[in-house]
C-alpha positions as CSV (number, residue, x, y, z in Angstrom):
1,X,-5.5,-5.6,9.4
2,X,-8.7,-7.1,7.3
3,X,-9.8,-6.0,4.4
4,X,-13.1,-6.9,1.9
5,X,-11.7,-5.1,-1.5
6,X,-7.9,-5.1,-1.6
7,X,-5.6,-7.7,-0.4
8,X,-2.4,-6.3,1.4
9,X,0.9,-8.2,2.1
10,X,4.4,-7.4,3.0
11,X,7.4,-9.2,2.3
12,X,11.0,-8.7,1.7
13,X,10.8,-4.7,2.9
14,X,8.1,-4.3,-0.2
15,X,4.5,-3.4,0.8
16,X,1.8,-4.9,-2.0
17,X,-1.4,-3.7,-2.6
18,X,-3.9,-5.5,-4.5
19,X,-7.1,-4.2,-5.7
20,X,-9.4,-6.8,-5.3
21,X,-12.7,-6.5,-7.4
22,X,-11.8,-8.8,-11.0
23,X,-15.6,-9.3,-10.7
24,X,-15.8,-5.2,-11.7
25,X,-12.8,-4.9,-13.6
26,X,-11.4,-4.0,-10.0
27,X,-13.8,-0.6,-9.7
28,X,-13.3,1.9,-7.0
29,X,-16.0,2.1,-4.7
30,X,-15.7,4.2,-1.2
31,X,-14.5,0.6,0.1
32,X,-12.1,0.2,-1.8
33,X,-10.8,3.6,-1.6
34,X,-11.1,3.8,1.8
35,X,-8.6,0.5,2.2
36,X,-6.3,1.7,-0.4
37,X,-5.8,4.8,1.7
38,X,-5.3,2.5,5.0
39,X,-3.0,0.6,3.2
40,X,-0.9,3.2,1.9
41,X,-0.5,5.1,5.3
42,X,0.5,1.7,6.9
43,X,3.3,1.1,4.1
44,X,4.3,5.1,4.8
45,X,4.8,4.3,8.3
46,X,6.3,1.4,8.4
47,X,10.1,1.4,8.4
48,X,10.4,-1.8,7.1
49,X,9.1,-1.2,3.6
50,X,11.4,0.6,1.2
51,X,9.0,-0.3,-1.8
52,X,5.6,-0.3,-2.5
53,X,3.5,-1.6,-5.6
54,X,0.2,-1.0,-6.4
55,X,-1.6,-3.4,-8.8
56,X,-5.0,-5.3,-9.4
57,X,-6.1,-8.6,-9.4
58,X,-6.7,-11.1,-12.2
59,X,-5.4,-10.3,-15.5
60,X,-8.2,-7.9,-17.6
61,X,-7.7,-5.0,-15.0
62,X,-5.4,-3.0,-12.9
63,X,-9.0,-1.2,-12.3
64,X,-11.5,0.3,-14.6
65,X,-12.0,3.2,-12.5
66,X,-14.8,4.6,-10.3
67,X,-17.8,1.7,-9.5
68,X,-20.5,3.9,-11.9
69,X,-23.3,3.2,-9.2
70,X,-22.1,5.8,-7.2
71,X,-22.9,8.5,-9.6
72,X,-26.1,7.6,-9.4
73,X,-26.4,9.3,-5.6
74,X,-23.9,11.5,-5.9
75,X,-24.8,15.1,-5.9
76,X,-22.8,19.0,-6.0
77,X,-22.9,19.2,-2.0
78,X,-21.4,15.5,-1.5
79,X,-19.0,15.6,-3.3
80,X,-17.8,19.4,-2.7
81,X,-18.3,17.6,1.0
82,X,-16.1,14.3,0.5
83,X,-13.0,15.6,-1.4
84,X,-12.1,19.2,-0.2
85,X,-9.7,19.0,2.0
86,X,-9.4,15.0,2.0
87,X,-7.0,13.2,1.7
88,X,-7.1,11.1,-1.4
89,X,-5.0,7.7,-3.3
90,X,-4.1,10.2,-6.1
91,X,-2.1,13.0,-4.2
92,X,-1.6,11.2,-1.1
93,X,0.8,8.9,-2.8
94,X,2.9,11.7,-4.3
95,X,3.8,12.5,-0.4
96,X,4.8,9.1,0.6
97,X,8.7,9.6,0.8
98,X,9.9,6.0,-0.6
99,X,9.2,4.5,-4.1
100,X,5.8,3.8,-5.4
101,X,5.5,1.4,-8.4
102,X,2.4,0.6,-10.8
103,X,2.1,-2.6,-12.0
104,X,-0.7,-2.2,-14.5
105,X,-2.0,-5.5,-15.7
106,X,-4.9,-4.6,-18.3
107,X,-7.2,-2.0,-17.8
108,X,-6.6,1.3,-16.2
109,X,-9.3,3.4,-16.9
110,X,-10.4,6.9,-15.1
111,X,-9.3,6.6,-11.6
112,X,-7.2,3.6,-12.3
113,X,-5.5,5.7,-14.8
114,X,-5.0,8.8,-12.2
115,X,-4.3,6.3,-9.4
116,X,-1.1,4.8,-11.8
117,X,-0.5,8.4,-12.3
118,X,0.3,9.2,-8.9
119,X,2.7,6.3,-9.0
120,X,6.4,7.2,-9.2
121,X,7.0,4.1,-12.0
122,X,4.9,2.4,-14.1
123,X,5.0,-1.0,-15.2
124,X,2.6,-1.9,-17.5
125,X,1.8,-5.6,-19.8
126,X,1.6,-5.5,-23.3
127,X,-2.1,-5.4,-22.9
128,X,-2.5,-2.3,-20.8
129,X,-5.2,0.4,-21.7
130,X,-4.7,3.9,-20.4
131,X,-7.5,6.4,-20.4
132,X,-10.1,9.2,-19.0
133,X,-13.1,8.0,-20.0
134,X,-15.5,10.2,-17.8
135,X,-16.8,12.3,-20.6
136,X,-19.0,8.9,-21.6
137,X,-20.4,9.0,-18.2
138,X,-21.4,12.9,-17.9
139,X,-18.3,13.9,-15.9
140,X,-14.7,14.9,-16.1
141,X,-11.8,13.5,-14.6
142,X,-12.2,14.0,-10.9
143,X,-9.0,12.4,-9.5
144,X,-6.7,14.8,-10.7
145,X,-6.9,13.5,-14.4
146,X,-7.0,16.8,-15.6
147,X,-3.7,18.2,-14.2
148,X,-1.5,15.3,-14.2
149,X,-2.1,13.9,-17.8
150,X,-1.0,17.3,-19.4
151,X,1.4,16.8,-17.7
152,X,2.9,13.6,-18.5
153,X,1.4,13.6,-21.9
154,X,1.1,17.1,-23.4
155,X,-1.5,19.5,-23.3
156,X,-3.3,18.3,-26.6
157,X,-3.2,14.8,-26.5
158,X,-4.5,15.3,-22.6
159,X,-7.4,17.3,-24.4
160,X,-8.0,14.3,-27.3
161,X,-8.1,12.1,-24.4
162,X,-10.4,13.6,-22.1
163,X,-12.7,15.2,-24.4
164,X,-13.2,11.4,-26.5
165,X,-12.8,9.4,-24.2
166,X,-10.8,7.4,-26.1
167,X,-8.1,4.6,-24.5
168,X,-4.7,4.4,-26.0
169,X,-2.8,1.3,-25.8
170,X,0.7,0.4,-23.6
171,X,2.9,1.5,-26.5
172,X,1.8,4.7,-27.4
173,X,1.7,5.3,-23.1
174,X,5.4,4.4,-23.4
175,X,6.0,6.2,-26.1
176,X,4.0,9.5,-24.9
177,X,6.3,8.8,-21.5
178,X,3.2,7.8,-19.6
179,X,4.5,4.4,-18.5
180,X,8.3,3.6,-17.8
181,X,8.2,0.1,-19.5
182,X,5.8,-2.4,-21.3
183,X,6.2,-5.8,-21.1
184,X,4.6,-9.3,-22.1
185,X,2.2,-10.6,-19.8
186,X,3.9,-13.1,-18.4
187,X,7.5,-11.0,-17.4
188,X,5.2,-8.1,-15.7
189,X,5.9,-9.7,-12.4
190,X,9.8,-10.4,-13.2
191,X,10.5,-6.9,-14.7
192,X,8.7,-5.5,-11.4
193,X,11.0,-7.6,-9.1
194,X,13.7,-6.7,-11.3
195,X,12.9,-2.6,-9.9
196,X,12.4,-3.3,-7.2
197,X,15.5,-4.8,-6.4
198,X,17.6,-2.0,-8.0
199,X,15.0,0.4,-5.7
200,X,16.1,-1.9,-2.8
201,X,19.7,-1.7,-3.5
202,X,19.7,2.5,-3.3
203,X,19.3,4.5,0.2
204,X,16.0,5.0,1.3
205,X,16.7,8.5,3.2
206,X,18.2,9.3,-0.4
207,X,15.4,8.2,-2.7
208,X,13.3,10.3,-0.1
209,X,15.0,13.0,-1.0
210,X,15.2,12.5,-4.9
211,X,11.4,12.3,-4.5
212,X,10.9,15.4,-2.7
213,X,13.1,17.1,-5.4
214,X,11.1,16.0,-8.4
215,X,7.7,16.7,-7.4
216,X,8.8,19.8,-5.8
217,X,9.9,20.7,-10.1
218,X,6.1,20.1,-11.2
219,X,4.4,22.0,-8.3
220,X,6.7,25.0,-8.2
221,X,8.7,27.7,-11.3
222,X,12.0,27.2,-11.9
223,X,13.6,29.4,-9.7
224,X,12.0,27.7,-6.3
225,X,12.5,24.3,-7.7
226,X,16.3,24.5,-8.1
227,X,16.5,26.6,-4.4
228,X,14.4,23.2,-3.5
229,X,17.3,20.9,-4.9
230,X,19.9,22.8,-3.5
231,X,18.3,22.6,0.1
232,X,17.9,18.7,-0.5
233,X,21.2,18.3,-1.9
234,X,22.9,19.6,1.0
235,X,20.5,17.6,3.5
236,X,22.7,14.5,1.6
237,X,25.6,15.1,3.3
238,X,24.2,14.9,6.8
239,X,23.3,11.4,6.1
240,X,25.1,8.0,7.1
241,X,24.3,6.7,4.1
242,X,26.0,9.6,1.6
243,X,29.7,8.6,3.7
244,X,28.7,4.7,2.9
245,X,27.6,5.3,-0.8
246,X,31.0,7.3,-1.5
247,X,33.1,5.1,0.9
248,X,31.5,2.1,-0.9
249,X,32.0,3.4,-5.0
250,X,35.8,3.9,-3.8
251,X,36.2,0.7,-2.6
252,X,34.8,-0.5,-5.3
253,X,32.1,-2.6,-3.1
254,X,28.7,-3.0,-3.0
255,X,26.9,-0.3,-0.3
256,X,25.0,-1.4,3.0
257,X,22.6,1.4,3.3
258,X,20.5,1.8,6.4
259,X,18.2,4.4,5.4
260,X,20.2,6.8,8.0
């Protein structure tokens, strides 16, 4: 599989996907997009990968967002045309029933923000910037900026962000719970492997359902959400890998999961 604006590799069950534009601060044009999407539906498939991290390459930009010479052609009817109904990085990776992990290495601006967004984890270096800067551009956020950030930040910092434009900086992400972890520079590779390798450790049919279960308590009230759990919970003990987990914490042993 070839591709001009990411580079994809897999390795030790972990699918990685690079976005590949330093020149642009790693920009999102239809390209690009159109890769990332190929990528991630290859990594869903694939029953090797238990893991899969997003990032960008070079070190000033996990990606700045949308390439701005789009906009220029864009028009109502296009992009009513290109998004209803499609399939896109932002959602898309919130299906994907194994582990999805931003590692954010400067810049993640309008759809770079939303695309960490729709990451399960992030991971982000001490010199990260977070933010939804459309309003400089004449737009909103169009990636689903506008209904995840609320959620993971609150209602009126989302509003301070979106309206201003402004970026905020890897520790106030962390400590608005927008990012999992910041870390120097040079230990954002080790701290990722470091997940990872718990992630790896864990059942993959399990984490699946984990997954399911938290997203389902964002999209749903209360009441469904728990019915959801309960459903999912259950849906445990039909799985191999519940009898080896147990079997494995009595015996005091490390488990051998097999995703089954």
């Amino acid at each position: 599989m070839k591709f001009e604006t990411i580079i994809y590799e897999k390795k030790d069950n972990v699918a990685w996907i690079t976005l590949n534009r330093p020149e642009k601060f790693n920009a999102q044009n239809q390209t690009l997009r159109s890769e990332v999407m190929a990528a991630l539906e290859d990594a869903k498939d694939d029953d090797e990968v238990q893991v899969i991290v997003l990032t960008g390459a070079g070190d000033r930009a996990f990606s700045a967002g949308a390439d701005i010479n789009m906009f220029l052609d864009w028009t109502t009817i296009s992009v009513i045309t290109s998004t209803k109904g499609a399939k896109r990085p932002y959602t898309f990776i919130r299906e994907i029933p194994k582990p999805v992990i931003a590692m954010v290495n400067g810049l993640a601006l309008g759809g770079g923000c939303e695309l960490a967004m729709g990451c399960d984890i992030i991971i982000a270096s001490e010199n990260a910037r977070f933010g939804q800067p459309e309003i400089s551009v004449g737009v909103i956020p169009g990636g689903v900026g506008t209904q995840m950030l609320p959620r993971l930040v609150g209602e009126k910092k989302a509003k301070e962000m979106i309206f201003t434009g402004d970026p905020i900086s890897a520790e106030e992400a962390l400590r608005l719970g927008l990012v999992n972890k910041v870390v120097p520079a040079d230990k954002l590779r080790e701290t990722v492997d470091e997940v990872i390798k718990k992630l790896k450790s864990k059942s993959p049919a399990i984490l699946k359902f984990a997954k399911l279960a938290v997203n389902k308590s964002l999209d749903t009230p209360l009441s469904v959400g728990v019915e959801c759990e309960t459903d999912l919970f259950a849906l445990c003990f039909g799985t191999q890998d519940q009898k080896e987990g147990a079997k494995a914490f009595l015996e005091k042993r490390p488990a051998k999961y097999t995703g089954k």
